[in-house]
C-alpha positions in Angstrom: 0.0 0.0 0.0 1.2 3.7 -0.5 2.1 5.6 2.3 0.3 8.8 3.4 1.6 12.3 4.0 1.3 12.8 7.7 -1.8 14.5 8.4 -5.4 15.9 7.4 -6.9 19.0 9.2 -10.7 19.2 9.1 -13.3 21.7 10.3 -17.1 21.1 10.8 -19.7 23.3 12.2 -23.1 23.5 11.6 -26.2 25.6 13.0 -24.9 29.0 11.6 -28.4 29.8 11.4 -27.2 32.7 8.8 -28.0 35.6 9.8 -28.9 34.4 13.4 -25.6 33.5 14.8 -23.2 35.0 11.6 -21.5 37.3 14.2 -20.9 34.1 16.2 -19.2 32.4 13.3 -17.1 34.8 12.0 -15.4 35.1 15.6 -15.1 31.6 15.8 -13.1 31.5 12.3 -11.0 34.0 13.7 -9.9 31.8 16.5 -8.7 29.1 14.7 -4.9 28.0 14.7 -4.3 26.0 11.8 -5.6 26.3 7.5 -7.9 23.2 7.8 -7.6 21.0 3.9 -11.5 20.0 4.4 -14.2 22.0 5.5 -17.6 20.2 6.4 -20.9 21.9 7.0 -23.5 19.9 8.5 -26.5 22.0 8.1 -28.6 24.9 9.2 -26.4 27.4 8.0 -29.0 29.6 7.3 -31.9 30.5 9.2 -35.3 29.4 7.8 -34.6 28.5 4.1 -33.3 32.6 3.5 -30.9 31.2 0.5 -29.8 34.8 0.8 -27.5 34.9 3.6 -25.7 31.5 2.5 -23.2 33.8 0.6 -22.0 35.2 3.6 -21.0 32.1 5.2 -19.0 31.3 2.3 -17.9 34.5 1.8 -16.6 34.3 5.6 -14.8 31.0 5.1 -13.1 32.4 1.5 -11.8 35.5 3.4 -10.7 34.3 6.5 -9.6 31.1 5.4 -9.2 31.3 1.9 -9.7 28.3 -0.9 -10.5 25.6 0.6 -12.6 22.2 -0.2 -15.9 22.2 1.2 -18.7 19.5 1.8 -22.3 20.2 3.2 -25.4 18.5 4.1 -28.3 19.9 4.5 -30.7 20.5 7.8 -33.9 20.9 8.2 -33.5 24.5 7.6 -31.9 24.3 4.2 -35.9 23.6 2.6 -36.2 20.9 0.1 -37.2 23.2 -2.4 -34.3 25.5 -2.4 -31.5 22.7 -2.3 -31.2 22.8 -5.8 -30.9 26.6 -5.8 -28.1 26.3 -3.3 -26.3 23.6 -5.6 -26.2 26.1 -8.5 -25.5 29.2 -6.5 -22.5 27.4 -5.1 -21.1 25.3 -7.3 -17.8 25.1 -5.3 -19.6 23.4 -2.8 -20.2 19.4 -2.6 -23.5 18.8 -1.5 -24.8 16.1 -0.6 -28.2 15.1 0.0 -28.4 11.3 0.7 -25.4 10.8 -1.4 -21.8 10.1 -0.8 -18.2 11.6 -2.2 -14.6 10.4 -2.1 -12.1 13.0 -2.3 -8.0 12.7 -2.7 -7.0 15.2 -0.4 -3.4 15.0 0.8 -3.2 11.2 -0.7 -5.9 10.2 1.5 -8.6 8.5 0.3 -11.5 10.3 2.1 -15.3 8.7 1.9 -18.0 11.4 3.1 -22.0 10.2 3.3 -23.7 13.3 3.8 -27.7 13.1 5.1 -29.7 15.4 7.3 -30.5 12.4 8.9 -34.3 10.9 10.5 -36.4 11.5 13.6 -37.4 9.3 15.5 -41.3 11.5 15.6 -41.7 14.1 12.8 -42.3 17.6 13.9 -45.9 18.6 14.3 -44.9 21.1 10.9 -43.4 18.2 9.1 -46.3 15.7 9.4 -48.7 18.4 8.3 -46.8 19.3 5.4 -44.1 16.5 3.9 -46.2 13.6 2.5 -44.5 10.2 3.9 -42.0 12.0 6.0 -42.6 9.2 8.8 -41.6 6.8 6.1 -38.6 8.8 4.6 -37.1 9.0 8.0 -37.5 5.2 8.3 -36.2 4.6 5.2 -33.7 6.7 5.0 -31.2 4.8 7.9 -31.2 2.1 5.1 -30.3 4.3 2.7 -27.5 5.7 4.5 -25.8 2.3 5.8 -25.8 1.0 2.1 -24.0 4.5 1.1 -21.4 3.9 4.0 -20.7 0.1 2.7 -19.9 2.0 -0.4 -18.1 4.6 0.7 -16.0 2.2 2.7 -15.2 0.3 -0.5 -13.9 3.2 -2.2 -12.6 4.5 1.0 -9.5 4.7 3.1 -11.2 6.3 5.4 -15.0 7.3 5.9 -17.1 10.3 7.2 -20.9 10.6 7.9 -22.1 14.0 8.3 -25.2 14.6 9.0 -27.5 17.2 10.5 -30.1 15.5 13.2 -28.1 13.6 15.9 -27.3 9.8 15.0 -28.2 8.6 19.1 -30.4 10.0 21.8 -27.1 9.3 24.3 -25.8 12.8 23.1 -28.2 14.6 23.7 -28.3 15.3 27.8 -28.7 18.8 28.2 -31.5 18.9 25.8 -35.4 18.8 26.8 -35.9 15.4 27.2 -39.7 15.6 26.4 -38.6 16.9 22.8 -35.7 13.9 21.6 -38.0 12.6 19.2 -37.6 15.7 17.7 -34.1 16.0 18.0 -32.9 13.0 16.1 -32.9 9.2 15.6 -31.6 6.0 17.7 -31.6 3.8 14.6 -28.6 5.4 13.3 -26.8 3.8 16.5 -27.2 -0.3 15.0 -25.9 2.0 11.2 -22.9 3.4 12.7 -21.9 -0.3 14.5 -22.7 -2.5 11.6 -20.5 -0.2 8.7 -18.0 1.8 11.2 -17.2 5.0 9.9 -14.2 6.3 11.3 -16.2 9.1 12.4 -19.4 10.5 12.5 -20.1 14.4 12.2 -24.0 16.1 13.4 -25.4 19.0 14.3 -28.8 20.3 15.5 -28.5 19.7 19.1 -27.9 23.7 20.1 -27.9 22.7 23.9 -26.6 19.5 24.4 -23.3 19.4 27.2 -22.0 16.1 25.4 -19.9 17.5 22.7 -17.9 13.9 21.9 -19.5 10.6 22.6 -17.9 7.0 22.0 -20.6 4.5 20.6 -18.1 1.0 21.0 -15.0 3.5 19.7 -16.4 5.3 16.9 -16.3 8.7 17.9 -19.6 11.3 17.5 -19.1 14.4 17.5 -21.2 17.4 18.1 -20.7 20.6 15.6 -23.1 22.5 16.2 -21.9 26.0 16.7 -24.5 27.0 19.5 -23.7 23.9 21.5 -19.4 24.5 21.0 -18.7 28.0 20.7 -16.3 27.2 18.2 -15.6 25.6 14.7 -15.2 21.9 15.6 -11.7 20.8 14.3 -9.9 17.3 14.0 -6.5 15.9 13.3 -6.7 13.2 11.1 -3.0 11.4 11.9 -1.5 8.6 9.1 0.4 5.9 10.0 2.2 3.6 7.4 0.6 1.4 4.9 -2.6 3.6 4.8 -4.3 2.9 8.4 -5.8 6.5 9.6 -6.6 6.9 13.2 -7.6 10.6 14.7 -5.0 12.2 17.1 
């Protein structure tokens, strides 16, 4: 097998909200210490479907960053009928909207599954308005352990981001009366059947558990409400290709 440069910086956030929590954002960019190669947004970036204020969030990440790869899914606030907007509005970013990518980026081989994920109980808004959506939500966990299987084909290393939470363990500090809402626990038997290396969400604004191990596969929280700052992860190589996170 080839052997990897040494490293891959990511950063992830999610919840922006745009304008809501913009001022919020652009502090946190300023605080980071180190040019990430990837950045992943996991959705809600902008508040209420306002397509609008998605160019300053990009805009924000070009100028304080500069060029860098970036990878989104969408949340609940991203509509359904503006997604496609978004995709030709932005065509630097990689959307991805129950779909999968593999990038070369620094020789690795990286495998992203981006979803905004299920609830366990649609919201009231949802049932009145999304024919199905019980069933899409059911449906979709399938639909997102077959795309990790691929991924992991194609994949030295694999990613799901995602915008609802993946487990109702991460979400203490939350209402509990309200995680049905929040996100789903079938994700939990997903993640421990196909093991991506790690798994990136959102949408949990309160929550106090920001990392959570489900049997070593490490969760982590995003969202920019619940952090305070852009979530960033060192992905470390070791020889012959085997990736682990420092």
């Amino acid at each position: 097998m080839v052997k990897l440069k040494e490293k891959l910086n990511i950063a992830a956030v999610g919840d922006v909200h745009s304008p809501k929590f913009l001022r919020e954002f652009k502090a946190a960019l300023s605080r980071m210490n180190v040019k990430p190669d990837l950045f992943l947004m996991s959705g809600d970036m902008i508040y209420k479907g306002k397509v609008q204020y998605f160019k300053a969030v990009v805009n924000e990440i070009l100028l304080q960053i500069g060029e860098v790869k970036i990878v989104s899914c969408f949340g609940n606030e991203e509509f359904e009928n503006i997604r496609g907007t978004l995709r030709k509005l932005f065509p630097q970013i990689t959307f991805l909207d129950d779909e999968y990518v593999v990038l070369s980026i620094n020789d690795f081989k990286l495998g992203i599954v981006g979803t905004q994920g299920s609830l366990l109980k649609p919201t009231r808004w949802q049932a009145r308005n999304i024919p199905r959506i019980a069933a899409i939500y059911r449906e979709r966990i399938s639909k997102v352990k077959n795309l990790l299987l691929e991924a992991k084909r194609r994949s030295d290393y694999v990613i799901l981001l995602m915008h609802y939470a993946p487990s109702f363990k991460v979400m203490e500090g939350e209402n509990r009366s309200v995680y049905h809402w929040l996100g789903h626990p079938g994700y939990e038997r997903v993640i421990l059947e196909t093991r991506p290396n790690l798994v990136i969400y959102a949408h949990l604004h309160n929550a106090n558990i920001l990392e959570y191990r489900l049997d070593n596969v490490r969760l982590l929280n995003s969202s920019l409400p619940a952090r305070g700052e852009i979530l960033t992860v060192e992905v470390k190589a070791e020889k012959y290709g085997l990736l682990k996170f420092m």
